[in-house]
C-alpha positions in Angstrom: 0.0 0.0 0.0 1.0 3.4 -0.1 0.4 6.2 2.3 0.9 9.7 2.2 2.6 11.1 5.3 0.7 13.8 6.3 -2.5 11.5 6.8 -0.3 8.4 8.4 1.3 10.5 11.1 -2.5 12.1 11.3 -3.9 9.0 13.1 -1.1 7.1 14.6 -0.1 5.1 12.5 -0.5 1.2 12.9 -2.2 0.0 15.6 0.8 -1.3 17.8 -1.4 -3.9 19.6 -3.2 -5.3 16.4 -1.5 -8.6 15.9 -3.7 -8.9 12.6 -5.9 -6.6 10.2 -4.0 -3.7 10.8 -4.7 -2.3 7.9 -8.5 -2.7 7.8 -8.1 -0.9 11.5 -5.7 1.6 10.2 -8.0 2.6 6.7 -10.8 3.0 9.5 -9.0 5.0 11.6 -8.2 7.0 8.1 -11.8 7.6 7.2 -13.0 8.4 10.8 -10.9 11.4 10.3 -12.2 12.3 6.9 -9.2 10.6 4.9 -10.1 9.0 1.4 -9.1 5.2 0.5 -8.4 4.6 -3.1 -8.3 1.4 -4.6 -6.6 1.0 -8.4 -8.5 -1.5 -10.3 -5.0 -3.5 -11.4 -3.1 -6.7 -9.7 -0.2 -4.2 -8.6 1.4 -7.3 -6.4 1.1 -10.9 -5.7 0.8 -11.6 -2.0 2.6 -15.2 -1.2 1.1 -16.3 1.8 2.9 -19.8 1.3 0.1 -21.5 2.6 0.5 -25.3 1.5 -1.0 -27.3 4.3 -4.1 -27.4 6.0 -2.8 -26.7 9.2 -1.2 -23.2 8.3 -4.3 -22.6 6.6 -6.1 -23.2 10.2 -3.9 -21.0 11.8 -4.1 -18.3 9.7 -7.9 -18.7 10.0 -8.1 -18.2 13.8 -6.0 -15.1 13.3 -8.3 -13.3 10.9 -11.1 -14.8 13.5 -8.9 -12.7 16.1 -8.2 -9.6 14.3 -12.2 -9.2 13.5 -12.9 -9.6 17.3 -9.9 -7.0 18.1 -11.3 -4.4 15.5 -14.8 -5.1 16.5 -13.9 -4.0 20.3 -12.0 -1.2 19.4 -14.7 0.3 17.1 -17.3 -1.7 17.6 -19.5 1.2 18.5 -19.2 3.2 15.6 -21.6 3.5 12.9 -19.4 1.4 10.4 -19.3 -0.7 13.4 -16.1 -2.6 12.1 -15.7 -6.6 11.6 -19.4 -6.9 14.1 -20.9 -8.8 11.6 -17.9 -10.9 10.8 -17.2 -11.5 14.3 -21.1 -12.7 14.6 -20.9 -14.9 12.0 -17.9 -16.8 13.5 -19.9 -17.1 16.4 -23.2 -18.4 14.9 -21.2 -20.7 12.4 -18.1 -21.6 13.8 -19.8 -21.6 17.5 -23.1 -21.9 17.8 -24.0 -24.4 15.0 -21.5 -26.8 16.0 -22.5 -27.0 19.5 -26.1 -27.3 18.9 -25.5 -30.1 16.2 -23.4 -32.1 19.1 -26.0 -31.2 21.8 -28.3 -32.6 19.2 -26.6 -35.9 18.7 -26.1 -36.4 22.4 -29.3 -35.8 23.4 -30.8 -37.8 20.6 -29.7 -41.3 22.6 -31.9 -39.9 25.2 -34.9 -38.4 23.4 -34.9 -39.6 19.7 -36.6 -36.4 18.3 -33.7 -34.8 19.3 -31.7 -36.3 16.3 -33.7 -33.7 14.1 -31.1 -30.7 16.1 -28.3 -32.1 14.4 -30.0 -32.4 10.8 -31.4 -29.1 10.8 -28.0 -27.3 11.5 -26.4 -29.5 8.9 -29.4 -28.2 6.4 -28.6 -25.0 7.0 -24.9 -25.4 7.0 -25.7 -26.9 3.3 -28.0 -24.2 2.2 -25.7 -21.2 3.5 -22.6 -23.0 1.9 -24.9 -23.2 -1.8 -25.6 -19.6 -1.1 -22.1 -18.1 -0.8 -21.6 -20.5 -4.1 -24.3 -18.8 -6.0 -23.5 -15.9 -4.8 -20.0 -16.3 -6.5 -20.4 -18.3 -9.5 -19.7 -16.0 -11.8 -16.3 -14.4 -11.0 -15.2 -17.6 -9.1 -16.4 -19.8 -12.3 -15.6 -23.5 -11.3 -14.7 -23.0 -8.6 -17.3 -20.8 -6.4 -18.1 -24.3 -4.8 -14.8 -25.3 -3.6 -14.7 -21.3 -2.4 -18.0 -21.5 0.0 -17.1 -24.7 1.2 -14.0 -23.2 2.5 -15.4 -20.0 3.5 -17.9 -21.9 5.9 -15.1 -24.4 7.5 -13.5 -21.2 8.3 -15.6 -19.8 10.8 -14.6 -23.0 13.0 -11.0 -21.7 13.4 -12.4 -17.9 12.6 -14.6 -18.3 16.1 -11.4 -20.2 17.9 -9.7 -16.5 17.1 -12.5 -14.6 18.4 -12.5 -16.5 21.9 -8.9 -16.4 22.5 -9.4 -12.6 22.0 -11.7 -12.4 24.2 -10.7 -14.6 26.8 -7.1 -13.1 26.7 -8.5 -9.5 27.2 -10.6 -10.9 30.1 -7.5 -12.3 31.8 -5.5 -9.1 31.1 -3.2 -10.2 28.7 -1.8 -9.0 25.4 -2.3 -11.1 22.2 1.2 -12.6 20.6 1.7 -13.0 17.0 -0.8 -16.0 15.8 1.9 -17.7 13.2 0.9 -19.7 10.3 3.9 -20.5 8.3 
């Protein structure tokens, strides 16, 4: 990216504590004060985030899960309301879904209706996950499938990143570097 001094030195600069989405936090901070964001329409770099396995991939996820929690509590309460929504999501999808389809299952041995919990959650998982698809099929081509399959397994680690936010900030602590490579 490229910043003009005046407006950097204007709002701080980076966020020292933000151990992720800095510059999401940062280009917030920049329009709160009346800054303009521009965005060129051209590939002007490739961004190698030499991620080859599924592990680093996972990691990577519970960071971005983390720096939507961390922007959401800093500004939160603003009318953009920064990362809320993302930071909801992770905890419907990645939290809430899950628990309520294993609630379901264990239940189910003890009242058989119960077994309908689990299948309704993995309905909806299904549905949601052909929605992001659809949503996507045209830039994504072949591949908007593959794309919202992915983007739904990620709110497992995504929601992992929001609760170790929020339990470090409970316990007082400072959030360390999440690495994934």
């Amino acid at each position: 990216m490229l910043v003009r001094t005046a407006p950097f030195r204007a709002v701080g600069g980076f966020a020292e504590q933000m151990i992720a989405g800095e510059e999401a936090e940062f280009c917030f901070r920049l329009r709160e004060k009346g800054f303009a964001i521009e965005s060129v329409d051209r590939e002007m770099t490739l961004h190698d985030a030499a991620i080859t396995r599924f592990g680093q991939w996972w990691r990577r996820s519970v960071r971005t899960g983390h720096a939507y929690a961390e922007c959401a509590h800093l500004h939160g309460g603003s009318p953009e309301r920064l990362h809320v929504g993302a930071v909801r999501r992770a905890v419907l999808w990645g939290g809430v879904c899950p628990l309520l389809f294993v609630l379901g299952l264990v239940a189910g041995f003890f009242a058989p209706w119960t077994f309908l919990l689990p299948a309704a959650v993995l309905t909806l998982v299904v549905l949601m996950t052909v929605r992001i698809a659809l949503r996507h099929r045209a830039a994504l081509k072949g591949f908007a499938l593959d794309y919202a399959y992915f983007v739904m397994l990620a709110k497992l680690p995504q929601f992992l990143g929001v609760m170790k936010f929020r339990l470090l900030r409970r316990l007082g602590r400072r959030s360390r570097l999440i690495e994934y490579k």
